[in-house]
N, C-alpha and C positions, 0 to 999 in steps of 0.2 A: 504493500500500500504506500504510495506516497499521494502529496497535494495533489489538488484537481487543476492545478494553473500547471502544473509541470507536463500533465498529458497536451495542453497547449501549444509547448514548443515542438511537438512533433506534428502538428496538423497540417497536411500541404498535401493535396489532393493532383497527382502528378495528371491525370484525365480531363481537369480544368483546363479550359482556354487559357492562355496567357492574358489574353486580352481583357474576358471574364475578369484577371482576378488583379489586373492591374486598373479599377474603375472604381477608387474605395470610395464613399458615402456617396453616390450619385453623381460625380467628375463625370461624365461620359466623353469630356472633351479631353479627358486625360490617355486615354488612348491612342487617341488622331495627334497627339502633342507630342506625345514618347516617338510616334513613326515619324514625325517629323522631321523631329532631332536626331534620330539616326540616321537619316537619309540624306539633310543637310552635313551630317557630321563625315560621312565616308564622299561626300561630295568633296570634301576641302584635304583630301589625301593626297591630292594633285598639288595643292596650293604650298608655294613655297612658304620659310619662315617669314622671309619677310612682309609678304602680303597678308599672310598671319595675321600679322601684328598690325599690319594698316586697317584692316578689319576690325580689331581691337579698338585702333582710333577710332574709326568712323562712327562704333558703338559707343565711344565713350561723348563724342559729339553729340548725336543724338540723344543720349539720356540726360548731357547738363542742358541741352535744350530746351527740355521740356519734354520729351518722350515718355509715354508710360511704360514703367519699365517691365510689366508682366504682357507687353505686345511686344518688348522688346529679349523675350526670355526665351524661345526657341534656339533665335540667332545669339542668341550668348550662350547659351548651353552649346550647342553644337561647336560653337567657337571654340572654347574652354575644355570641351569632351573632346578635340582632337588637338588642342597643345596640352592634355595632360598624354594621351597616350605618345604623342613624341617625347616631350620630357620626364616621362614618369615611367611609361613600356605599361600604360595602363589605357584602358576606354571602359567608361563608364557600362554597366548593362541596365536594360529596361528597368530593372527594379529598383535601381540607384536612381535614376532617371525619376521614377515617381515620387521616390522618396525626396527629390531634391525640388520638386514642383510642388509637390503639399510643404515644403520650408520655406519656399517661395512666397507661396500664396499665407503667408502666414501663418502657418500652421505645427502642428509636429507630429515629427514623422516616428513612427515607433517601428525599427525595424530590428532584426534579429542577429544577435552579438555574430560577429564574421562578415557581416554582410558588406561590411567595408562604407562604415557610417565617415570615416575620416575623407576619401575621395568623394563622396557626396556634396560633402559639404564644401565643397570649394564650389561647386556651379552655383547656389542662391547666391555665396558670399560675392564671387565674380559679377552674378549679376546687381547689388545692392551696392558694390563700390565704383560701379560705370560713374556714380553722378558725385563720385568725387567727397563725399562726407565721412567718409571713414565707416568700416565696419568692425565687429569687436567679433572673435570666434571664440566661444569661453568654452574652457575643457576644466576636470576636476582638478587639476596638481600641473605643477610646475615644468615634472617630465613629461606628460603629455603635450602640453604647448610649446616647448620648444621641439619636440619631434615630430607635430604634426605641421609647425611651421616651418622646419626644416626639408621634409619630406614636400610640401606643395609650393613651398618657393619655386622650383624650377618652370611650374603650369605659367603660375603667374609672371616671372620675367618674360617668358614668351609672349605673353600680349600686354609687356609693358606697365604690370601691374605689382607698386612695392608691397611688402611684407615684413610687420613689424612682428616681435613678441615680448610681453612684459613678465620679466622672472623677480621674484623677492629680491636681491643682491643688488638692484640695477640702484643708481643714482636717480635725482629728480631730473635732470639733463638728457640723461640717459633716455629717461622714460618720455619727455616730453616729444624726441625723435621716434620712437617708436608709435609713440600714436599719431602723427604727423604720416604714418604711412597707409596706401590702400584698404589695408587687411592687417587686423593686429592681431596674433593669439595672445590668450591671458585667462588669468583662473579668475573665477570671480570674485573673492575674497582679493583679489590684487588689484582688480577694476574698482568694485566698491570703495577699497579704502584711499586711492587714487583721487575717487569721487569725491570724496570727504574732504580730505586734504584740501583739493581746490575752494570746497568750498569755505572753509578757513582763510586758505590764500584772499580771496575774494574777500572779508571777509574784515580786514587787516586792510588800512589803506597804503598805499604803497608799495604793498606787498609783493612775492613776484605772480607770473601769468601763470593760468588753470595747465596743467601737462594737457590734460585730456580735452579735447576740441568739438565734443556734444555728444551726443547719445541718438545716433541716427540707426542702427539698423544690429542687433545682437543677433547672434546664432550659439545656439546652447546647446554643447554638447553632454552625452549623460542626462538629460534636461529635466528625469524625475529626480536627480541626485539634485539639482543642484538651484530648481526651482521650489521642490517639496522638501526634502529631508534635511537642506542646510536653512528650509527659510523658517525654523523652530529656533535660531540665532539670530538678532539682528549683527549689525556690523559695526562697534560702536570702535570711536578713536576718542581714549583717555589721553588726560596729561595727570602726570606722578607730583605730589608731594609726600615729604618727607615724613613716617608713620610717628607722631609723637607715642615714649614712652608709654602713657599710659592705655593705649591702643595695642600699642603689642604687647604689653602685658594679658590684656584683654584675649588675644588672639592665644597664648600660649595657658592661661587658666582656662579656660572653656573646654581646652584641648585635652586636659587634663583631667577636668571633670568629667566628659562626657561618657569614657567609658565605665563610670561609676554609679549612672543612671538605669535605673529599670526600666526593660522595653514595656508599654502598657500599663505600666504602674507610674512614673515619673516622665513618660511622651508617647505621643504615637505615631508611628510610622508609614508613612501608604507607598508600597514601595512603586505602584503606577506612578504617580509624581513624583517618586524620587525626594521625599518632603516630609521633615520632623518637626512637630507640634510639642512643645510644652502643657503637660495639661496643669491641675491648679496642684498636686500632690509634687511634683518638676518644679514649679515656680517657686513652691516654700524651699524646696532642695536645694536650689540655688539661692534662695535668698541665706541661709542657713550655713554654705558649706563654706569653709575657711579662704580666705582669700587674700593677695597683697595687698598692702594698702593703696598700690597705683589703679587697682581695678576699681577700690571703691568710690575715685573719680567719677564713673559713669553712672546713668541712672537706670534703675532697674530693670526698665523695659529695653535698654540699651543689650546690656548684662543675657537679657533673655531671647536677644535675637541672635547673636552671636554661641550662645549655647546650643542656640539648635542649629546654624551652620557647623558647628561642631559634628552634632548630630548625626548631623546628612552628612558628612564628610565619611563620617565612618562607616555608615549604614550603605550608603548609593553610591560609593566611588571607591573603587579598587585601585589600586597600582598593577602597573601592566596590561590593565582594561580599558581603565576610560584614560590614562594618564599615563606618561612615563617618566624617569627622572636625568636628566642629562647631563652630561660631563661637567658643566660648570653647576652641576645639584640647581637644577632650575626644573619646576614643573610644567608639563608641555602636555597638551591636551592631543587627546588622539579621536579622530573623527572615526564614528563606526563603521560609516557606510565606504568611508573609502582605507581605512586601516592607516591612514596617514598622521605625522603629527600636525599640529594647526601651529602653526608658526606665529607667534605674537598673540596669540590671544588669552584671554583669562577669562576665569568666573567672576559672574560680580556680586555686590553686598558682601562682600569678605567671606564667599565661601573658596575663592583662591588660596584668600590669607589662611582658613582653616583648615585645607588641604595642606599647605608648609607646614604649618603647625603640626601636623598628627603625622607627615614623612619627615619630621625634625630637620627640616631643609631653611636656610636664609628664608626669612620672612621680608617678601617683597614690600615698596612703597604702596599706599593706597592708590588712589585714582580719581579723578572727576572726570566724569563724560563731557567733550568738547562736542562731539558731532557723532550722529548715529543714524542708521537707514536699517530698516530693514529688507530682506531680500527681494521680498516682493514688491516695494516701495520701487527700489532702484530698479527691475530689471521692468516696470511700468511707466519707466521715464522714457524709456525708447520710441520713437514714432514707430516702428518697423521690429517685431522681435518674432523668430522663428526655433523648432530647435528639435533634436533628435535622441533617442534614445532607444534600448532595447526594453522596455519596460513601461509601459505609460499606461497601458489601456485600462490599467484596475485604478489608477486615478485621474482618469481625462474628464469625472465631473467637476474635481479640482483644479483643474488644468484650466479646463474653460470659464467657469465659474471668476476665477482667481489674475486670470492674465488673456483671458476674451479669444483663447487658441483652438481651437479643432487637433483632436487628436486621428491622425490617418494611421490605419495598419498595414504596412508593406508586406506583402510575400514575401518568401525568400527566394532565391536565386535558382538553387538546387533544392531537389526535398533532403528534408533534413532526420539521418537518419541515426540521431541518436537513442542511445539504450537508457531503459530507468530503470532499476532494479529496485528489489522492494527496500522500504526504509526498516531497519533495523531498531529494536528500542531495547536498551539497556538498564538496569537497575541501579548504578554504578558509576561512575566516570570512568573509572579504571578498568573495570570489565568492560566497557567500551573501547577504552584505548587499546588494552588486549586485543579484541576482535579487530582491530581496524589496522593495528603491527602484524597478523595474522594474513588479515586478507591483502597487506601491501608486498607483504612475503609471495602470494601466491598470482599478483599480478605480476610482480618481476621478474617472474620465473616463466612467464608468458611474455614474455618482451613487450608487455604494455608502461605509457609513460604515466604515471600516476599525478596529479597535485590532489593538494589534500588542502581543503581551509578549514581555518579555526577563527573562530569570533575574535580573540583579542592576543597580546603578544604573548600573555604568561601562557596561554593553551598550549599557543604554538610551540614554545619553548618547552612546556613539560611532555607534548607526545615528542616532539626531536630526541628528549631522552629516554621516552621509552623505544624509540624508533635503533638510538645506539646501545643501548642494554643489547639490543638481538644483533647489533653489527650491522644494520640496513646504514648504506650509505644514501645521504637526502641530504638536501638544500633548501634552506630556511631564508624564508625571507618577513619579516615583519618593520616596524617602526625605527628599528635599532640598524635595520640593515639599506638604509636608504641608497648607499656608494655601490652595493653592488646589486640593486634592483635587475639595468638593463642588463647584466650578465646572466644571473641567473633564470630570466626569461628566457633569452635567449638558448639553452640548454635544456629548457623544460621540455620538450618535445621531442628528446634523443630517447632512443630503446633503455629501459632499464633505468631512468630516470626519476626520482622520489622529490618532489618539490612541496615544501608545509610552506603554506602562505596565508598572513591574515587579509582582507579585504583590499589589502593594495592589487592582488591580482584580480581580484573580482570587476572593476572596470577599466576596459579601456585595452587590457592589456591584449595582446596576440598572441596565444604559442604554435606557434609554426612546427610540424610536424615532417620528423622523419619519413622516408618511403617504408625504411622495413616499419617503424610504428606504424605509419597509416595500413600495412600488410596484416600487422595482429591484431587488428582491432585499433587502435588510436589511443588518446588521452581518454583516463579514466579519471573522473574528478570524483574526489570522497568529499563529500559535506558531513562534520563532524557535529555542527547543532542546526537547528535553525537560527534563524536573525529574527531581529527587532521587525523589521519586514519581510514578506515574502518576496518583494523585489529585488533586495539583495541576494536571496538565497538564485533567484532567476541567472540574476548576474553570472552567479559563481556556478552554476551549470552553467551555463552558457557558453564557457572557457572550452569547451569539447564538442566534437561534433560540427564545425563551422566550415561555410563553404561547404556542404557535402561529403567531408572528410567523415569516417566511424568515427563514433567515442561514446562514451557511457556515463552513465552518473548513480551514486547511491547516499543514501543518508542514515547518520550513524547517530542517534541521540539515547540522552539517558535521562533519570530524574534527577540527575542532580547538573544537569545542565544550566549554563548564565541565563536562560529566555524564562525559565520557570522562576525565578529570582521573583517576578513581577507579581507573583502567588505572597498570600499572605504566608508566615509561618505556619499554623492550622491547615488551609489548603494542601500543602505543600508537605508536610508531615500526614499529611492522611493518603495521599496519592506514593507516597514513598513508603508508608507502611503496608499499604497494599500492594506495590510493587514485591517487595521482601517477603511476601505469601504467599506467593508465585516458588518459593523456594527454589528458584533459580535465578541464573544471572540475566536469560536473554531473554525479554518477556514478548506476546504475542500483542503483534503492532497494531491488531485490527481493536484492542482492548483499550493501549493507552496512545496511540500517535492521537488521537482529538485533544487528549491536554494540551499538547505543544502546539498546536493549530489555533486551538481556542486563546491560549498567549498569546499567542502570536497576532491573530486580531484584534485581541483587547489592547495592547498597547503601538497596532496602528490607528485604532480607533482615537485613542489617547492624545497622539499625537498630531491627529487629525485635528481635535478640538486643538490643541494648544495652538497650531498655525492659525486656523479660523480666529482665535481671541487674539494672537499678536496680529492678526490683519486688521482686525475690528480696532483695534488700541488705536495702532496707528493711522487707520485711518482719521478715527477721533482728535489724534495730535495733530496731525497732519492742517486738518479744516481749521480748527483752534489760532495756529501758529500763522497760517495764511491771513488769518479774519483779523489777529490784531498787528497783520504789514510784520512780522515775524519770518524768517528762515527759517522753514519745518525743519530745517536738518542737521540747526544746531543748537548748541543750547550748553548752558555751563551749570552741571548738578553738584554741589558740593557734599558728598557722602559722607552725613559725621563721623561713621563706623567704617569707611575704606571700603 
């Protein structure tokens, strides 16, 4: 038994007309439009480079003209579809072609991991930079943008079209050239805070000029990552003052108290919010328990908010899950969806400060927020935003709702014939990992190329070791291992291959497949829990099987896996004593795989609401900030508590 969204990625009905299934929501002209563009496109095989490129010109004449540019999107697709295949040894196929015409048309295209979303998206962005105002191409992380701006530079110089890309490291000068160019890649997190900045600059008389030169036309790759899952964060840019004594005292007795507090007796905990309550039997506890005398500077309710960041620090946030600790003992947040660390960001109301506090790490400066956007905020400032993904269609009523997009569902190219084996459920963690060192033993032995992910780094890191207890040689890739990411990709797809990866491989990534692997079968991916979503778990299948290549996938979960966490203690002690009745290790899936389903809904459900209310918030700020001649998007909060 596994999810019913998994039997999905295998639906492709080879007896279907092409034509039939390349006509999603009613397009009928999207048919006549694909033939078009290939027929114009092998027309221009003849045509020298250089008339190429004059062609390019006369397009780009036309569109600052005043041309509309979706009468002008045939001839720029076909343009673009034959200088990629000279400079690339690439031509678009029909299903890239739809896919890149519902992005066009505004829309987002959900099409299926392999399917070669990166060459897609060069034909809307080609056609949105004709008129000259810059386009932004957002991908999840850093590597991604500079490799998918390195890979389609060559399209683009052929018809005279530059190509910036904005990395963390870059200076303001740096970045002001880069956006200064046709086509910029960039993470959104880098674009946002860019955004911010300027608006500060702005903001500051005399100050210097905005990097970034408008917000005319986005193309979103990943687009349920990075429209949905990161817009539960806004994008806030602090400035630091100095933490006075009796603040950090504050920060380090809380820390100290908290684990001395009863759960349910002195707070209560809901682990769906991730959120500790003082009840009134907590409040006497704290007013009561011994303290320095720099704490009793603050006032009680001060005392009691910081207790329960305490709280939550301890209860909702792990090391090596949600966080990891860095060379210079700095804490660095780690994104779930994409397994990456977030670079510059913190918690706020001092539950950052009480995370140092409880990893006995330098306790950083407080912060006031200067300027803030949230995700959805910024990526609505765009006149023009389109965008792609392998994964959209279980949230395209948010989609549309939230950013006014139509979600289009692409074929794929080839049928897709990947395998699903049944999901295994364990009682155990360890009797899991047993079974999964087991079965990676008996794929090797099959000259299949195996990755395996794990929700967060310490997972990864404790099957690695039980992977060398048995002498299985594997490569590990997690948060810790950012310098040799493109290596170790690049090898995952060799015979006999063992790669544990947490969700850095889950998007974006490629493994390219040997001949003798593609012979026995292909990549086989182990999914070792579910996720917080079922899209990420899509993701992480999705890594097999692509382009028409074999590969397989199976799921290995237990009761004491991180997604059940979101179970109260009682739930979760009742479903694990029941498991252990079973007097066995392996227990039968059709009994308990609805737990993990059931979690797993309830805290997209959860998260559902929490974007809907930071949407609703900001909107509310938003209207407020405008009506009294205010900049919604900045603002100076002075945090008594950091």
């Amino acid at each position: 038994m596994f999810p019913a969204w998994l039997l999905e990625l295998n639906m492709w009905n080879p007896l279907q007309p092409l034509t039939d299934r390349l006509v999603p929501h009613g397009w009928v002209s999207t048919t006549g439009l694909i033939e078009r563009i290939l027929r114009d496109s092998e027309a221009l095989r003849e045509v020298s480079d250089e008339d190429l490129r004059l062609k390019g010109v006369e397009l780009k004449w036309k569109a600052r003209s005043g041309s509309d540019l979706l009468q002008l999107l045939p001839s720029a697709f076909s343009l673009m579809r034959e200088a990629c295949r000279r400079s690339l040894g690439k031509a678009h196929y029909p299903v890239q072609l739809a896919g890149a015409i519902a992005i066009a048309r505004g829309g987002l295209a959900e099409m299926q991991t392999g399917e070669g979303k990166t060459l897609t998206a060069v034909l809307p962005a080609y056609l949105r930079a004709l008129v000259g105002r810059g386009v932004h191409v957002i991908t999840v992380n850093d590597y991604l943008a500079e490799r998918d701006a390195n890979e389609n530079r060559p399209a683009f110089d052929l018809l005279s079209m530059t190509v910036g890309c904005i990395l963390t490291p870059q200076s303001t000068e740096e970045r002001r050239v880069q956006y200064s160019r046709d086509v910029t890649y960039g993470t959104a997190k880098e674009l946002g805070f860019d955004f911010l900045r300027d608006r500060l600059r702005m903001d500051e008389p005399g100050g210097e000029s905005p990097v970034q030169r408008g917000h005319y036309f986005a193309l979103v790759d990943e687009a349920d990552s990075v429209l949905i899952d990161d817009a539960r964060t806004p994008l806030i840019i602090s400035t630091e003052e100095t933490t006075p004594p009796p603040l950090l005292a504050l920060y380090r007795w809380a820390n100290t108290l908290a684990p001395e507090l009863i759960r349910d007796e002195h707070f209560e905990y809901d682990p769906h919010k991730r959120d500790a309550v003082l009840t009134e039997a907590g409040c006497r506890r704290v007013l009561l328990a011994p303290r320095p005398l720099l704490v009793n500077r603050h006032e009680p309710e001060v005392m009691y908010r910081q207790v329960e960041r305490a709280l939550t620090a301890h209860y909702a946030f792990q090391l090596d899950r949600d966080y990891v600790i860095n060379q210079e003992q700095e804490i660095q947040i780690i994104d779930e969806s994409t397994g990456r660390m977030m670079e510059g960001r913190k918690w706020q109301q001092g539950l950052h400060q009480a995370i140092e506090a409880k990893e006995q790490v330098p306790i950083t400066d407080k912060t006031m927020s200067a300027a803030q956007v949230t995700v959805q905020r910024f990526f609505r400032q765009y006149a023009h935003l389109g965008g792609m993904t392998g994964t959209a269609a279980s949230v395209r009523g948010e989609v549309r709702k939230t950013y006014r997009m139509s979600v289009t569902v692409i074929p794929t190219h080839r049928p897709c014939i990947r395998a699903g084996l049944p999901t295994r459920v364990f009682v155990t963690w360890r009797d899991k990992g047993q079974a999964v060192v087991e079965e990676v033993e008996r794929l090797v032995a099959a000259g299949r190329a195996i990755l395996i992910g794990t929700p967060s780094v310490v997972a990864s890191e404790r099957l690695s070791a039980m992977l060398q207890d048995r002498d299985v040689h594997h490569q590990l890739l997690n948060a810790r291992k950012l310098k040799e990411e493109a290596d170790i990709i690049s090898q995952a797809g060799r015979r006999g291959k063992v790669t544990i990866a947490t969700n850095m491989a889950g998007r974006g990534t490629d493994i390219l497949l040997d001949d003798d692997v593609r012979a026995h079968g292909g990549l086989h991916v182990i999914a070792t829990e579910l996720h917080s979503s079922a899209r990420i778990d899509r993701q992480l299948v999705g890594r097999s099987a692509r382009q028409g290549d074999p590969g397989s996938f199976q799921f290995f979960v237990s009761l004491e896996d991180e997604l059940l966490s979101c179970l109260t203690p009682r739930e979760l002690a009742a479903h694990q004593r029941r498991g252990r009745a079973w007097n066995r290790t392996e227990l039968p899936a059709n009994r308990f795989l609805f737990l993990f389903e059931n979690a797993q809904r309830r805290l997209e459900k959860l998260h559902r609401k929490s974007r809907k209310l930071m949407l609703k918030q900001e909107d509310q700020r938003f209207r407020s900030h405008v009506g009294m001649g205010l900049d919604p998007f900045l603002e100076l909060i002075d945090d008594p508590e950091g």
